[in-house]
Backbone as ProteinMPNN parsed JSONL, in Angstrom:
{"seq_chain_A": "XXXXXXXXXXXXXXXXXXXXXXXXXXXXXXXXXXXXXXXXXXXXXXXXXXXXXXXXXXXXXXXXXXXXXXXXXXXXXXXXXXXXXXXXXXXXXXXXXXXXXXXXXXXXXXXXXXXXXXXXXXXXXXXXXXXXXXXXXXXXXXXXXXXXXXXXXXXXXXXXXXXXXXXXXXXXXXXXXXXXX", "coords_chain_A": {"N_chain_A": [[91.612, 117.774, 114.56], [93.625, 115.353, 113.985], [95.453, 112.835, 111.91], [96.308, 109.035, 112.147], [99.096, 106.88, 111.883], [98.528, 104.513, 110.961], [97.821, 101.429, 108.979], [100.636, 102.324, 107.565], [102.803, 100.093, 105.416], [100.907, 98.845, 104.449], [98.443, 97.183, 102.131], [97.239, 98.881, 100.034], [94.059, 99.857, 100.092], [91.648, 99.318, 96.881], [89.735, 101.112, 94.71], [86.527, 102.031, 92.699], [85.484, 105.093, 91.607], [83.225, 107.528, 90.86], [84.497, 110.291, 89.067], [84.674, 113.771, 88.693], [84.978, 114.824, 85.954], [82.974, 113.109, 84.516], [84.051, 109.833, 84.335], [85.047, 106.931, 85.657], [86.895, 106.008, 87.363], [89.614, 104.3, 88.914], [91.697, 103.041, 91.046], [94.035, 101.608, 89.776], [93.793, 102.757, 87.753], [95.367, 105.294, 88.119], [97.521, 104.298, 89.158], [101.599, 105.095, 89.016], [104.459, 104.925, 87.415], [105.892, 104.748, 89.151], [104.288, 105.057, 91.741], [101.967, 106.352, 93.48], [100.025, 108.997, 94.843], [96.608, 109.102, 97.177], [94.889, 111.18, 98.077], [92.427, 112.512, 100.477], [90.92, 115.471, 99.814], [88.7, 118.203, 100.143], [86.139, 120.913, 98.92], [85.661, 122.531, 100.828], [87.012, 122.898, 103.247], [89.3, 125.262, 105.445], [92.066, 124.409, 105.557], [92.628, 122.799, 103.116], [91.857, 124.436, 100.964], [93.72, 126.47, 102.207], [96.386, 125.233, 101.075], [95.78, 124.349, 98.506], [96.914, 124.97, 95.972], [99.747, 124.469, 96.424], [99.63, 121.764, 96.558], [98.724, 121.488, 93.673], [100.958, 122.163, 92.322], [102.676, 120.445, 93.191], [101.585, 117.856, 92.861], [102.033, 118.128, 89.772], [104.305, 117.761, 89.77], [105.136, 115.513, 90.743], [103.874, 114.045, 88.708], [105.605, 113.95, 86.791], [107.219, 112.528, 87.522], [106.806, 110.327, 87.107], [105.187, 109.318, 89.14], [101.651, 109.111, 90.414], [98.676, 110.579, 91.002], [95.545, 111.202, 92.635], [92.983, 112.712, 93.679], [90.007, 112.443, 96.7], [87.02, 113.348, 97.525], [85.622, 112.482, 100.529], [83.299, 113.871, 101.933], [80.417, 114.523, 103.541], [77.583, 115.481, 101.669], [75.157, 116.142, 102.059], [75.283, 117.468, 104.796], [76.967, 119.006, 104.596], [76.879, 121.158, 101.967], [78.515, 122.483, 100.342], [80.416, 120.643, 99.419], [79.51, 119.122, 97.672], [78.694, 117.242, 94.699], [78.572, 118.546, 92.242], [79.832, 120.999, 93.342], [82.039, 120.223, 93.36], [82.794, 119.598, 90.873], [83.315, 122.279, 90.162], [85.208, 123.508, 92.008], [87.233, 121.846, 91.001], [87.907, 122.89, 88.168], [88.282, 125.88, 89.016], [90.965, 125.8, 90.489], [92.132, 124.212, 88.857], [92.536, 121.375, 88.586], [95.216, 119.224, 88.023], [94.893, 116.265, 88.262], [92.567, 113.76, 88.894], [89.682, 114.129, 90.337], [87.394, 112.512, 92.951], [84.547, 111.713, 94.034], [84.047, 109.799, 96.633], [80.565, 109.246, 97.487], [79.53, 107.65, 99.227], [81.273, 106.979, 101.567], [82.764, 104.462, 101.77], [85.367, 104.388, 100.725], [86.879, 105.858, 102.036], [86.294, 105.409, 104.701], [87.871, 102.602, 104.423], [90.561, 103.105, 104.085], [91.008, 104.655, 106.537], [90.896, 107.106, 106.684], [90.97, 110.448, 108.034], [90.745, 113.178, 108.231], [90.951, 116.315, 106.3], [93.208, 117.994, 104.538], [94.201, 114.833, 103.305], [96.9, 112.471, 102.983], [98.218, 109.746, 100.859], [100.874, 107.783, 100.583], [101.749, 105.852, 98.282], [103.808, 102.958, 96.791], [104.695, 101.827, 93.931], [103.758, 98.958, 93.987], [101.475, 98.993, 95.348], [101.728, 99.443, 98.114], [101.12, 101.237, 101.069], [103.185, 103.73, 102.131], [103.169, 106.139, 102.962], [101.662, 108.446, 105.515], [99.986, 110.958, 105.959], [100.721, 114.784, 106.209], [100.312, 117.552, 103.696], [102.613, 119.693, 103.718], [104.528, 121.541, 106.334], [102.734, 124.367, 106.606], [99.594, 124.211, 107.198], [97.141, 126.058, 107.642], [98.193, 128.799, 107.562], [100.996, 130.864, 107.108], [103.645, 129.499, 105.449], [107.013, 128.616, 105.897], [109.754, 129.853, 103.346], [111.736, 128.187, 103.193], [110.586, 125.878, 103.798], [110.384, 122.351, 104.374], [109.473, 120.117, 101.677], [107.143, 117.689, 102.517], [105.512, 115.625, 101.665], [105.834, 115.58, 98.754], [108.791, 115.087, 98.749], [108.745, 112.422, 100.325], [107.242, 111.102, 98.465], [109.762, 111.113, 96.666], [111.452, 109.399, 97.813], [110.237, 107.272, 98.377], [109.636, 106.184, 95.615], [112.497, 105.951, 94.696], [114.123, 104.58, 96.514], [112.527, 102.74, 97.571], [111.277, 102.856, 100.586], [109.32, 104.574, 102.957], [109.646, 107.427, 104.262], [111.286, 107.868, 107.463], [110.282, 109.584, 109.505], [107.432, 110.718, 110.07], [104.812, 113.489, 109.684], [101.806, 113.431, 111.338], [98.474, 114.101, 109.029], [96.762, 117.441, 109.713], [93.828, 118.896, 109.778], [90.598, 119.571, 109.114], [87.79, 117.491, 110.523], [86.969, 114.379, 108.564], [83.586, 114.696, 107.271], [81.097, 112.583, 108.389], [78.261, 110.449, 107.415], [75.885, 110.528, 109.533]], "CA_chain_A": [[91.878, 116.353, 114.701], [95.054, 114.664, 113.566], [95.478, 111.267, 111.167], [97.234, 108.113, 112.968], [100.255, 106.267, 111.043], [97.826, 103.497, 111.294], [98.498, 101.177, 107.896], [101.869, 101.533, 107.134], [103.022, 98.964, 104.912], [99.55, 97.506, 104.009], [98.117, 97.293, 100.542], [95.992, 99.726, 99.752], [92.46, 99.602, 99.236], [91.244, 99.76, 95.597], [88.332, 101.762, 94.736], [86.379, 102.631, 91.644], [84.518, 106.07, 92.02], [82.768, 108.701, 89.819], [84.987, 112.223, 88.652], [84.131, 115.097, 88.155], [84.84, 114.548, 84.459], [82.375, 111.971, 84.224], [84.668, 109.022, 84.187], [84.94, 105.856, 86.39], [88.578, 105.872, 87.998], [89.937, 103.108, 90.121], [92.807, 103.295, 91.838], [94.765, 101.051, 88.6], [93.93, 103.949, 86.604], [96.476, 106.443, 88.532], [98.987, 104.195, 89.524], [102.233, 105.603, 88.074], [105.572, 103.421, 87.137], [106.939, 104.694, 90.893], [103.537, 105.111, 92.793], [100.719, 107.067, 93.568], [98.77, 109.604, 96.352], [95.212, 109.554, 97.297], [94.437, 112.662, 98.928], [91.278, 113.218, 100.798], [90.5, 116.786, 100.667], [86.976, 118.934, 100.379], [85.952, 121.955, 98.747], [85.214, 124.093, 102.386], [87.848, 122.977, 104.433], [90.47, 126.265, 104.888], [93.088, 123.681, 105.46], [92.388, 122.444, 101.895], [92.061, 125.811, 100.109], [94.836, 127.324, 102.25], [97.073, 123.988, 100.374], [95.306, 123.708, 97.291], [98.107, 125.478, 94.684], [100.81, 123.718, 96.454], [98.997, 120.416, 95.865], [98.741, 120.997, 92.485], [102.142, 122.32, 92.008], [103.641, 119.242, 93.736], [100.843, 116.649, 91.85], [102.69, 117.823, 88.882], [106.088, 117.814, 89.744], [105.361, 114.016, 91.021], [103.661, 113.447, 87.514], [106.803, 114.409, 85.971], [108.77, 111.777, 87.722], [106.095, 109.193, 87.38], [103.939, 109.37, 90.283], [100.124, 109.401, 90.126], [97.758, 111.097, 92.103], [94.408, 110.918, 92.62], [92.05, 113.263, 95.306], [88.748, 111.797, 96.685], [86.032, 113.934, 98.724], [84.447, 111.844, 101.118], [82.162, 114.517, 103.097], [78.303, 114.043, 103.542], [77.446, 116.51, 101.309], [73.967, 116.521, 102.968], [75.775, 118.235, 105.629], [78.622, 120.468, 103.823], [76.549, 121.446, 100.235], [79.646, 123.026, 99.712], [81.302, 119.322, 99.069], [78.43, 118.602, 96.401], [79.48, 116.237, 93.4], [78.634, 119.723, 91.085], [80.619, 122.044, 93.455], [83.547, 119.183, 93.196], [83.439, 120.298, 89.397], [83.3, 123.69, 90.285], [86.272, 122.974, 92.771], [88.275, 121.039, 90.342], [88.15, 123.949, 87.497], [88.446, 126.716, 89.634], [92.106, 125.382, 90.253], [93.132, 123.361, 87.088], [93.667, 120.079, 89.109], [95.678, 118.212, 87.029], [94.061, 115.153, 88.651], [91.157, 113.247, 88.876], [89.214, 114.28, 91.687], [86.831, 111.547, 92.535], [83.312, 111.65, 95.218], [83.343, 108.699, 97.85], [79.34, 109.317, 98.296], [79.108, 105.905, 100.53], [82.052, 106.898, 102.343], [83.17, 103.206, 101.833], [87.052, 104.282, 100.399], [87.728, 106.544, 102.846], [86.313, 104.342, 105.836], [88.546, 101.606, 103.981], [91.813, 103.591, 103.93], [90.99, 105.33, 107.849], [91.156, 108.984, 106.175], [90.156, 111.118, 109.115], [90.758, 114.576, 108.086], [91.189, 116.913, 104.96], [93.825, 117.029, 103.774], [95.111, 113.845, 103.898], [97.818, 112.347, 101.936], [98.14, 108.443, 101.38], [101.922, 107.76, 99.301], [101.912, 104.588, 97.367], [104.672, 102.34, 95.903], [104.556, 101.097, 92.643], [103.11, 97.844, 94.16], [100.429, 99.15, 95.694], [102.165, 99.175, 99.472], [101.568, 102.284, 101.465], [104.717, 103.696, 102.729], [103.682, 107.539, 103.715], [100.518, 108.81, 105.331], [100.399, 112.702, 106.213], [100.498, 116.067, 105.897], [101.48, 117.993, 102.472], [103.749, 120.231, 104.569], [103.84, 122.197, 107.479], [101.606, 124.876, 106.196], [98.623, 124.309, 107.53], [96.193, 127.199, 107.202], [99.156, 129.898, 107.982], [102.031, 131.161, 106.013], [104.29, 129.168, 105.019], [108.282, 128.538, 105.121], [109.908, 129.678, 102.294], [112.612, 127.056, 102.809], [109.908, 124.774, 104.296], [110.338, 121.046, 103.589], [108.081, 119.587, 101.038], [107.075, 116.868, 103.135], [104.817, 114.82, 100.693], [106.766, 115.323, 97.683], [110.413, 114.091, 99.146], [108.773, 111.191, 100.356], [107.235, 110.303, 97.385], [110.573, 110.839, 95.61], [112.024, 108.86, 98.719], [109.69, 105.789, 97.637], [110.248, 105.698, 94.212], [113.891, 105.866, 94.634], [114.775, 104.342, 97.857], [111.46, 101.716, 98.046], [110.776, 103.252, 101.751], [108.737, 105.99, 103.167], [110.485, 108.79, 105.643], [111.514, 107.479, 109.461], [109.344, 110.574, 110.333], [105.653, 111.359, 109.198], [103.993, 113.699, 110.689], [100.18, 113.528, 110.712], [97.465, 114.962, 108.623], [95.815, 118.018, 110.713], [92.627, 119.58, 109.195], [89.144, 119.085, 109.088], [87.851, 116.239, 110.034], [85.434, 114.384, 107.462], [81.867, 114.95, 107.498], [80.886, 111.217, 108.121], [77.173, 110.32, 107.339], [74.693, 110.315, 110.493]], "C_chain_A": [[93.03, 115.99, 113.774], [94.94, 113.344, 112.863], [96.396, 110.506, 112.483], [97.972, 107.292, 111.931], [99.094, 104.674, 111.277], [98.059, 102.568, 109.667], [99.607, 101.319, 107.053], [102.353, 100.399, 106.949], [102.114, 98.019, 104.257], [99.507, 98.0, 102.597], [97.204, 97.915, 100.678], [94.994, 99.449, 99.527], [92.259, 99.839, 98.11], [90.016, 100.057, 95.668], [88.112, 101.7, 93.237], [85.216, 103.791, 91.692], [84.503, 107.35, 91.013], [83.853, 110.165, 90.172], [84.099, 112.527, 88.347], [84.3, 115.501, 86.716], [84.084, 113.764, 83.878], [82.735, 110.774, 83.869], [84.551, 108.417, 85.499], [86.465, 105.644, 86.527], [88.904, 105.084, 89.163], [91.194, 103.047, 90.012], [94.7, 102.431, 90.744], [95.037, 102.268, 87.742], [95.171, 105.201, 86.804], [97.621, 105.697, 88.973], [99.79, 104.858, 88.623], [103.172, 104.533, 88.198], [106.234, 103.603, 88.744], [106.022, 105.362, 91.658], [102.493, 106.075, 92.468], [100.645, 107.922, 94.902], [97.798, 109.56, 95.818], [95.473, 110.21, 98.349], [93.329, 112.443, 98.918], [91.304, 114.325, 101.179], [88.974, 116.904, 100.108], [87.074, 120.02, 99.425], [86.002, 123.137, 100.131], [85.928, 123.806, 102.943], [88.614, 124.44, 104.316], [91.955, 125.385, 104.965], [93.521, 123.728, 103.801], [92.712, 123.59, 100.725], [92.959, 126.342, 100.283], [96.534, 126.277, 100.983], [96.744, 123.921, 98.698], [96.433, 124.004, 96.086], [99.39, 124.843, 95.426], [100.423, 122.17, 96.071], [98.833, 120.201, 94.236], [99.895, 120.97, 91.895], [102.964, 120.46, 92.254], [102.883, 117.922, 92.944], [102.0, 116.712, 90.738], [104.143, 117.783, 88.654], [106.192, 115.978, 90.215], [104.794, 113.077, 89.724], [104.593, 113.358, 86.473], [108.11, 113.266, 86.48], [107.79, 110.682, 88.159], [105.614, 108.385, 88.313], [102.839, 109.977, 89.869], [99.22, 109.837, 91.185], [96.41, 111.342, 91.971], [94.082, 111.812, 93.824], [90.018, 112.825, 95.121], [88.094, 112.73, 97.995], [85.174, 112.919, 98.872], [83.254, 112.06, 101.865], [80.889, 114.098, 102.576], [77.842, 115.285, 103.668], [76.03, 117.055, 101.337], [74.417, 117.891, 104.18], [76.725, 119.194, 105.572], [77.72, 120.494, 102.628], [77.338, 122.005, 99.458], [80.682, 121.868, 99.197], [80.643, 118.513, 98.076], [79.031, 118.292, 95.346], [79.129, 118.066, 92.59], [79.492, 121.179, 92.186], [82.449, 121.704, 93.412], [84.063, 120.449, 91.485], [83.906, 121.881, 89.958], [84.825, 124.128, 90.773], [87.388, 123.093, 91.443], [88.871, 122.353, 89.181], [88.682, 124.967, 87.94], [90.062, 126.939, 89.89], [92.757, 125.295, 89.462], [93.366, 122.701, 88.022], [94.215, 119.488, 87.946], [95.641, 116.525, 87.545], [93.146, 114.83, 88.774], [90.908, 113.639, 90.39], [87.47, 113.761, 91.679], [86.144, 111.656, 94.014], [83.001, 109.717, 95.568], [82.105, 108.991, 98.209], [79.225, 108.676, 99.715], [80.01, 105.954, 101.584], [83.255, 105.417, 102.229], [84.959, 103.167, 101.758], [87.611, 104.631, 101.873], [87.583, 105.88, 104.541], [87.684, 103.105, 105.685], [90.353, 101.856, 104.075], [92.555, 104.448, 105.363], [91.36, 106.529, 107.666], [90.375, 109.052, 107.426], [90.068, 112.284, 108.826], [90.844, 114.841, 106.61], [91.95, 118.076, 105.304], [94.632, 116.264, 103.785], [95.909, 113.124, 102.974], [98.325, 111.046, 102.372], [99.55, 108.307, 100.416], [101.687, 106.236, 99.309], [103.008, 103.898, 97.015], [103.777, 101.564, 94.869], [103.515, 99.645, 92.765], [101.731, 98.065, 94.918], [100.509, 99.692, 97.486], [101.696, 101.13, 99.885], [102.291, 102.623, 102.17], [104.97, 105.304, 103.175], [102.288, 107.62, 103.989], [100.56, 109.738, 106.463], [99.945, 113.786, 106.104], [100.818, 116.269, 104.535], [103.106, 118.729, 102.87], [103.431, 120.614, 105.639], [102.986, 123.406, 107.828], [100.344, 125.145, 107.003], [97.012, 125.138, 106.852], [96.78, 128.743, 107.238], [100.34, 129.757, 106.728], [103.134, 130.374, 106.181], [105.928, 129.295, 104.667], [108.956, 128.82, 104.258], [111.065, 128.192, 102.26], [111.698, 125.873, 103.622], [110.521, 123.409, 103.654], [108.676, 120.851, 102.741], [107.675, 118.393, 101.2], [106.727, 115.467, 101.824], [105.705, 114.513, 99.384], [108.326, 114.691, 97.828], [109.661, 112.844, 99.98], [108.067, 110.472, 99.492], [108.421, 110.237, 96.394], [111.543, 109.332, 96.515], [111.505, 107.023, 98.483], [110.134, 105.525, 96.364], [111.908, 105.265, 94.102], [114.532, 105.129, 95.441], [113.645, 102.613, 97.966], [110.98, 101.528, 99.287], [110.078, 104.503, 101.791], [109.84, 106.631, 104.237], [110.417, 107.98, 107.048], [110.244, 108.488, 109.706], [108.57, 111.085, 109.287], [105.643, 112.383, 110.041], [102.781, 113.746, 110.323], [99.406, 114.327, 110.366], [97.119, 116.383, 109.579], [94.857, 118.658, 109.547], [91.325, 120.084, 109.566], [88.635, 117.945, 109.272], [86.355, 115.548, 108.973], [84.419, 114.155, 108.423], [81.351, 113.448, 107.527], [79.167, 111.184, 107.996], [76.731, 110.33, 109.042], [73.936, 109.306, 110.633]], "O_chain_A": [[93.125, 116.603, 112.711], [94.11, 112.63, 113.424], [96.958, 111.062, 113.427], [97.26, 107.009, 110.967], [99.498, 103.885, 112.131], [98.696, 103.346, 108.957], [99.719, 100.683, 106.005], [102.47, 99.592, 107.871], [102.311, 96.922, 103.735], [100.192, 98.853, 102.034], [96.28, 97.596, 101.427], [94.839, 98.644, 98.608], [92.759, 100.945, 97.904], [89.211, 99.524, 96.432], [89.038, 101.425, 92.475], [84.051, 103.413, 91.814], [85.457, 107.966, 90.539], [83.921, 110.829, 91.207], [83.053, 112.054, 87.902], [83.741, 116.526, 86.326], [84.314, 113.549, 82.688], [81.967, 110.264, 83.054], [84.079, 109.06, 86.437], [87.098, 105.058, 85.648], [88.428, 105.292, 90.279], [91.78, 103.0, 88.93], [95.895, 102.637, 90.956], [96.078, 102.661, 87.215], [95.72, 105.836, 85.904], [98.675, 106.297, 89.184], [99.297, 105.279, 87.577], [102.975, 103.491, 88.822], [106.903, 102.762, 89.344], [106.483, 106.268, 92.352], [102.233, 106.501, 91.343], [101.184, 107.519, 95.933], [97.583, 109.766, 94.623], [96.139, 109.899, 99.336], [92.774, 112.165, 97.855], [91.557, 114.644, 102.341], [88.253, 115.977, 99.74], [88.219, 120.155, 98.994], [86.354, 124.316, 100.162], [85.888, 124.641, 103.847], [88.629, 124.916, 103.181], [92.917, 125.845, 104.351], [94.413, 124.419, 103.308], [93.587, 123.57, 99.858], [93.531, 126.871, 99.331], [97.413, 126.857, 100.345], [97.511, 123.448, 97.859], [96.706, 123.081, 95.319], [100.277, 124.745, 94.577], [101.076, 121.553, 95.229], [98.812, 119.118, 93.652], [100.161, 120.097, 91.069], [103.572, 119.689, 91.512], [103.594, 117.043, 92.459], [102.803, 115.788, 90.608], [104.861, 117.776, 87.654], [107.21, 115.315, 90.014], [105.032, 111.878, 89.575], [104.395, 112.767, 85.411], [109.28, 113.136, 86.119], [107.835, 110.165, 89.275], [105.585, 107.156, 88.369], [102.784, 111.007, 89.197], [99.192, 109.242, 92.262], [96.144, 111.817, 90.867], [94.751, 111.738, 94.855], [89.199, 112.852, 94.203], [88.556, 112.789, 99.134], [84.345, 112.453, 98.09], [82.448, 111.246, 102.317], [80.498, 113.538, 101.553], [77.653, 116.018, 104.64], [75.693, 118.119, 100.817], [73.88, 118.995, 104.271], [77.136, 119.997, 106.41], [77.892, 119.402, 102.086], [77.195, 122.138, 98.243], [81.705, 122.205, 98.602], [81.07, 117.431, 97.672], [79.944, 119.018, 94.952], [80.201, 118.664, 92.672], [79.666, 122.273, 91.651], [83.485, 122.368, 93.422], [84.871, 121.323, 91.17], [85.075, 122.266, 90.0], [85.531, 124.904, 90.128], [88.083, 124.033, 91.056], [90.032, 122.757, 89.26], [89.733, 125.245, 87.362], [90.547, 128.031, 89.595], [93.758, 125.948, 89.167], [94.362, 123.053, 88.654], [93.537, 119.311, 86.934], [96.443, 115.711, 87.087], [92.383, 115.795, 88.819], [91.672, 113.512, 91.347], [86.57, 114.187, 90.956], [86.835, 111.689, 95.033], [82.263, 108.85, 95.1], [82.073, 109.111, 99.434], [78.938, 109.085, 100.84], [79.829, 105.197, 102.538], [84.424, 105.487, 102.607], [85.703, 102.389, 102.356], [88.403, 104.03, 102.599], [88.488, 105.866, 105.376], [88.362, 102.776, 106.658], [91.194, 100.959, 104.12], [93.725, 104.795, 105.524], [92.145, 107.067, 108.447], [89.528, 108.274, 107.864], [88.992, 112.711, 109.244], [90.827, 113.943, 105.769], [91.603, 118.958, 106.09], [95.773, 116.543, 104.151], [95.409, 113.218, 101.853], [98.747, 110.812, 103.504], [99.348, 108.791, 99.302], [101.466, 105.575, 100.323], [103.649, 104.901, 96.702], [102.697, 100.975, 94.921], [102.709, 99.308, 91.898], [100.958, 97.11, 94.99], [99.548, 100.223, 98.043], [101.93, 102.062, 99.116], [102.34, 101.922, 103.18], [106.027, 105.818, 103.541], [101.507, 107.123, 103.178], [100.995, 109.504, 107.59], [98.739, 113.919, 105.892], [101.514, 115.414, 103.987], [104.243, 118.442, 102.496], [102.352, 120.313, 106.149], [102.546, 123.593, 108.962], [100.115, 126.276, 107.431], [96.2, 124.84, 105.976], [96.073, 129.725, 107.011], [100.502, 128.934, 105.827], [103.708, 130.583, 107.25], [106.322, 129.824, 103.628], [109.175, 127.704, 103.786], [111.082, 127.358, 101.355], [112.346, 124.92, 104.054], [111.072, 123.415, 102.553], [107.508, 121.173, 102.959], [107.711, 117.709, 100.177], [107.51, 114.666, 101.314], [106.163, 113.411, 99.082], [108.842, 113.915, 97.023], [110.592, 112.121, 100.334], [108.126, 109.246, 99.579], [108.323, 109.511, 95.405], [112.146, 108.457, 95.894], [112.165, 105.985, 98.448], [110.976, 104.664, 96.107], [112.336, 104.317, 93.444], [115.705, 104.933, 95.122], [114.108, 101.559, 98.403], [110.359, 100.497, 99.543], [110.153, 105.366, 100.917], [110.729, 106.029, 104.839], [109.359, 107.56, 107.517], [109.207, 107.984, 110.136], [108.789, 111.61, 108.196], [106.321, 112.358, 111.069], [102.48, 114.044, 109.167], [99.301, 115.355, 111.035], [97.453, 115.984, 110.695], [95.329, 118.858, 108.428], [91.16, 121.025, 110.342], [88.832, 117.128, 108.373], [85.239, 116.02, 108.755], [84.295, 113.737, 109.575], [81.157, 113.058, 106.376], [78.691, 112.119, 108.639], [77.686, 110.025, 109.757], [73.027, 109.327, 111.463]]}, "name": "protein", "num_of_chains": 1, "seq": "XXXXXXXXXXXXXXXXXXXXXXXXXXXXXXXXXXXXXXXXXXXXXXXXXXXXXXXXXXXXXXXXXXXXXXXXXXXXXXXXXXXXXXXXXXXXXXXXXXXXXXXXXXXXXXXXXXXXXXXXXXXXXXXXXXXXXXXXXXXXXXXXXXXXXXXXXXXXXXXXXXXXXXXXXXXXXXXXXXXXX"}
């Protein structure tokens, strides 16, 4: 299943939802001085895992030019136990995110923001506007470009710098979330 460009231009939803560090993070807390991503990914997707070290690579290359990022699992971890608030930690270490990675139980953000898949990638401006919503690259679950574009990351430098997102998205593909029953 595929995301839809559906909210471009709107204001983001604000959340405030439990890490995996035991902290209370709301969506103030990661803005940066030239924006933000929320990413919904998972622990079990292979989308997710096949992505996960470019995601962090690129988190910190957008923390370095004052962009904030934030990732939120919204699965119904009744139904994935592999998306469990203690395999999040597990997750999160396993990596080194250098972000907060923060459990939607209620679903409520990610209903609020129309995440459909993992991994999904929401870009931010400074004001809160969203102005990219996507893929990371073209990747997938397969090998990888070396001269690939880095989709996500040039249009968050493209916001900060420019105060637009990219003419051309293309959408999320993944997994799609595990929605409650």
């Amino acid at each position: 299943m595929s995301s839809s460009e559906t909210g471009l231009g709107a204001s983001a939803p604000d959340f405030t939802l439990p890490a995996v560090d035991g902290r209370e993070i709301s969506l103030s807390d990661v803005m940066g001085e030239n924006g933000v991503v929320v990413a919904f990914i998972c622990n079990h997707c292979p989308y997710v895992v096949s992505a996960i070290r470019r995601v962090v690579a690129d988190a910190a290359a957008l923390a370095d030019e004052g962009v904030g990022f934030v990732a939120i699992c919204a699965n119904d971890a009744l139904q994935v136990p592999q998306d469990s608030f203690d395999r999040m930690k597990v997750f999160a270490e396993s990596y080194d995110l250098p972000f907060p990675y923060l459990q939607d139980e209620s679903q409520v953000v990610a209903r609020a923001y129309d995440a459909r898949v993992t991994p999904e990638f929401f870009g931010l401006d400074h004001a809160g506007r969203i102005l990219y919503r996507g893929r990371l690259d073209e990747g997938g679950t397969g090998h990888l470009r070396q001269d690939a574009p880095r989709e996500l990351l040039e249009a968050m430098r493209a916001i900060a710098d420019e105060g637009e997102g990219p003419a051309v998205q293309h959408p999320a593909a993944g997994c799609t979330i595990k929605w409650r029953r």
